[in-house]
C-alpha positions as CSV (number, residue, x, y, z in Angstrom):
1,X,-108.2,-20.3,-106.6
2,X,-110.3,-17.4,-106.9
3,X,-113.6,-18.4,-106.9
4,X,-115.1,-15.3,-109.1
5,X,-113.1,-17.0,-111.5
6,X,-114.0,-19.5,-114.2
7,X,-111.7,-22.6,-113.3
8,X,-108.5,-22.8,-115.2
9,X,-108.9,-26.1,-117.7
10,X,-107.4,-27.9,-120.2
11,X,-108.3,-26.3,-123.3
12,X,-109.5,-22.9,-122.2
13,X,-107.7,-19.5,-123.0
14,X,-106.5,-17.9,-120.2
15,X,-104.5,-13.9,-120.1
16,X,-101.2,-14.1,-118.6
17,X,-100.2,-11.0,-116.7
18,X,-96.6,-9.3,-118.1
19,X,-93.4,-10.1,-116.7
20,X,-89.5,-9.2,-117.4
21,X,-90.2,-7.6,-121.3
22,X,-92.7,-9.9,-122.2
23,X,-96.4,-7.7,-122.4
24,X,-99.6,-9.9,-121.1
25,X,-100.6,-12.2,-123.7
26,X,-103.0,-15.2,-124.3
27,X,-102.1,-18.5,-123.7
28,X,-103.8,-21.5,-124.9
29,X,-103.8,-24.1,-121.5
30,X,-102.6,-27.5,-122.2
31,X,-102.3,-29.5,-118.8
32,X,-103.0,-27.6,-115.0
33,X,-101.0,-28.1,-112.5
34,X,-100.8,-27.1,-108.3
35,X,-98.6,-24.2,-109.6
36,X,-98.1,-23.7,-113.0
37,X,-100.1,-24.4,-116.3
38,X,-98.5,-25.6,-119.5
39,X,-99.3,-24.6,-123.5
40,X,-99.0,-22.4,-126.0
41,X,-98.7,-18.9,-126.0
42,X,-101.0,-17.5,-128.5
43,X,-100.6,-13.6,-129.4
44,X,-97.3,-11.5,-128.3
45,X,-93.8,-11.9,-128.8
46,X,-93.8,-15.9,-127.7
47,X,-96.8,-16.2,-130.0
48,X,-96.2,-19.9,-130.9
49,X,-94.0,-20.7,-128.1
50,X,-94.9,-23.8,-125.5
51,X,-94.4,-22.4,-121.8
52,X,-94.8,-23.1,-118.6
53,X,-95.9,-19.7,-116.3
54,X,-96.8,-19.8,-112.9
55,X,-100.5,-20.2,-112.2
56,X,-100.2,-16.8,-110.2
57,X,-99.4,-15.1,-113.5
58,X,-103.1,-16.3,-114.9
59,X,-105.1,-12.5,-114.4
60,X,-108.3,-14.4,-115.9
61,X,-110.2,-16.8,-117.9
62,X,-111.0,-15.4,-121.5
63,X,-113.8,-16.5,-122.9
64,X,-114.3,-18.8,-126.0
65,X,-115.5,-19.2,-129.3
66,X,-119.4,-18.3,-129.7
């Protein structure tokens, strides 16, 4: 993991880079895995949608609520 980045955890909002025709979008984490992550994508075109990306697709940790 890169360790400039916030760890990736249940709960926390991470941006998930573009791939195919799908733009980067946020993506609420439900369960971390070795390789992938699981949830809900939050804004985009999957907005809604439960996934599964590749942890390799995670660009960075957003930050939360204030």
């Amino acid at each position: 993991m890169d360790q400039h980045r916030p760890p990736i955890t249940p709960g926390c909002t991470v941006l998930i880079a573009g791939f195919d025709d799908i733009p980067e979008h946020a993506f609420l984490v439900e369960e971390v895995f070795e390789d992938l992550i699981t949830g809900t994508a939050l804004t985009g075109p999957l907005s809604g949608e439960y996934g599964e990306p590749d942890i390799a697709l995670v660009l960075r940790v957003l930050p939360g609520p204030n």
